[in-house]
C-alpha positions as CSV (number, residue, x, y, z in Angstrom):
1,X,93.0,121.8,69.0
2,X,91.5,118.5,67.6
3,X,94.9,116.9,68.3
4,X,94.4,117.6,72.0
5,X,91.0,116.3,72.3
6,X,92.1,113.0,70.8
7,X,94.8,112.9,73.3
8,X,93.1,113.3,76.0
9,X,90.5,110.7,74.9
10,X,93.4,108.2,74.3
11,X,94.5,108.9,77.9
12,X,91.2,107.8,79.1
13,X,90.3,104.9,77.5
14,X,94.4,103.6,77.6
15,X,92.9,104.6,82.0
16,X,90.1,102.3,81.0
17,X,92.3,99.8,79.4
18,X,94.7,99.6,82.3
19,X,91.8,99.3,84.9
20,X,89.9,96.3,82.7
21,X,93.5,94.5,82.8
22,X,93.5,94.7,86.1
23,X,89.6,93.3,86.8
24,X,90.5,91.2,83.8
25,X,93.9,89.3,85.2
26,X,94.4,89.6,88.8
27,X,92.4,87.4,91.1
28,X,89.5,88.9,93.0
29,X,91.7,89.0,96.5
30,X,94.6,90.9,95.1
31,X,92.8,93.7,94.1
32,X,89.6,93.5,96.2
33,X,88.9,93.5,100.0
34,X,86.9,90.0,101.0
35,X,83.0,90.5,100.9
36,X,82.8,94.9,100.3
37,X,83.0,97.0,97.4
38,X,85.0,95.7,94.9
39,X,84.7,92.3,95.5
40,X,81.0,92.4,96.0
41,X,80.6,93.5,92.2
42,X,83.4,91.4,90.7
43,X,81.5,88.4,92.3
44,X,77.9,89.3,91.6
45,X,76.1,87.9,88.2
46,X,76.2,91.5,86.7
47,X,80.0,91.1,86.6
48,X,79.0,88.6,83.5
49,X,77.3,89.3,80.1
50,X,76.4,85.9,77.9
51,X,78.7,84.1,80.4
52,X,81.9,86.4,79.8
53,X,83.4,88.9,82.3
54,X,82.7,92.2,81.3
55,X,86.0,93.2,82.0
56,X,87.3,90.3,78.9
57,X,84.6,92.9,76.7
58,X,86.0,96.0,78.5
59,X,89.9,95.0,77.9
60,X,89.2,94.5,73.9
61,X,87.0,97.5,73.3
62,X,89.1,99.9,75.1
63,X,92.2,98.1,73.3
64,X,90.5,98.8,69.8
65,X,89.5,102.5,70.7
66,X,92.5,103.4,71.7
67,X,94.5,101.8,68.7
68,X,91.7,103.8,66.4
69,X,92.2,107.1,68.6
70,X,96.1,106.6,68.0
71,X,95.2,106.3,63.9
72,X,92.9,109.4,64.2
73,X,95.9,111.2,65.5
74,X,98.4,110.1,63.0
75,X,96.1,110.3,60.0
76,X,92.6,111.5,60.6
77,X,89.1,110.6,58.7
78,X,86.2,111.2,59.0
79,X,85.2,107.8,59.0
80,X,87.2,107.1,62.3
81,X,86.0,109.9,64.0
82,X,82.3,108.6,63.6
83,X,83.9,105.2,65.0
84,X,85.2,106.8,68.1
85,X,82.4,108.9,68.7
86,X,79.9,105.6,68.3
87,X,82.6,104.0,71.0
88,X,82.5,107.2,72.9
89,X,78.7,107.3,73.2
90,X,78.3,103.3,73.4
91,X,80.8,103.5,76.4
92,X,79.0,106.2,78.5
93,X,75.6,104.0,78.2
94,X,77.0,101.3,79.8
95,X,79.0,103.3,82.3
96,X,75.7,105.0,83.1
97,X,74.5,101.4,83.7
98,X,76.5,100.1,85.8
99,X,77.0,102.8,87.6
100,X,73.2,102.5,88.5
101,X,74.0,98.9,89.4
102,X,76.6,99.5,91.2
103,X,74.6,102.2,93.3
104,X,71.1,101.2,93.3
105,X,71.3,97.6,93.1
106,X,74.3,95.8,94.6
107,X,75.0,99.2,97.2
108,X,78.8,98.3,96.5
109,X,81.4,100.4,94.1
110,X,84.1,98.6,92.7
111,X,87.3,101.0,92.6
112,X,88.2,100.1,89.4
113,X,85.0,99.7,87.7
114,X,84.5,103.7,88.7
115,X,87.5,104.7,87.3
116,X,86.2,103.1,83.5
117,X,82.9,104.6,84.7
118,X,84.3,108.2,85.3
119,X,87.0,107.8,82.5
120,X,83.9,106.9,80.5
121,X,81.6,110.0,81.7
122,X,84.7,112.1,81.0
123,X,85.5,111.1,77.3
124,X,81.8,111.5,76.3
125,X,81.3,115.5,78.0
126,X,84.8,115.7,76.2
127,X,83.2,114.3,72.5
128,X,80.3,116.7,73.2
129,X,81.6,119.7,73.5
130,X,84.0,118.8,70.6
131,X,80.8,117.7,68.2
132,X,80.8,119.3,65.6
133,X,84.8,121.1,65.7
């Protein structure tokens, strides 16, 4: 059973991974329509934290989670399952985040940034109702 969960997890953030590559590598017009939705937020200064794209952060993180989600499965501790709950938790906060921005702020969803967003909400209802098993 504990197999499955990490599974799953490691299908969403390699989602995540796969959607920061995308924000991370192909310009702005490839994947966004001119001046709505996507490319509204991948322009705007929230798409930057200390002068790095938060997809750069996004693309590293996920790629770290994933390769410690992968180890958990092949040979779990205790140790990494505190690490990928932290990641778990730390990556719904921010989701939550810009989600808000997204809605309350810039009134303009990128399609990618709500799939990490989603994949994000999903992985941490999925950490909680595995807590404690």
């Amino acid at each position: 059973m504990v197999h499955i969960k990490y599974k799953i997890l490691l299908v969403l953030f390699l989602i995540s991974l796969v959607s920061s590559l995308v924000l991370s590598f192909i310009p702005v017009p490839a994947v966004c329509d001119p001046g709505v939705g996507c490319d509204v937020v991948k322009t705007s200064s929230y798409n930057y934290t200390f002068g790095i794209k938060n997809s750069y952060y996004g693309s590293v993180i996920f790629l770290v989670i994933s390769l410690l989600i992968y180890f958990q499965i092949k040979t779990p501790s205790e140790r990494k399952r505190k690490l990928i709950n932290l990641g778990t938790v730390m990556g719904f906060m921010i989701a939550v985040y810009f989600l808000y921005i997204q809605q309350f702020v810039l009134n303009a969803y990128c399609k990618y940034c709500i799939i990490i967003d989603l994949s994000m909400v999903a992985a941490f209802v999925l950490t909680l109702m595995w807590w404690k098993k």
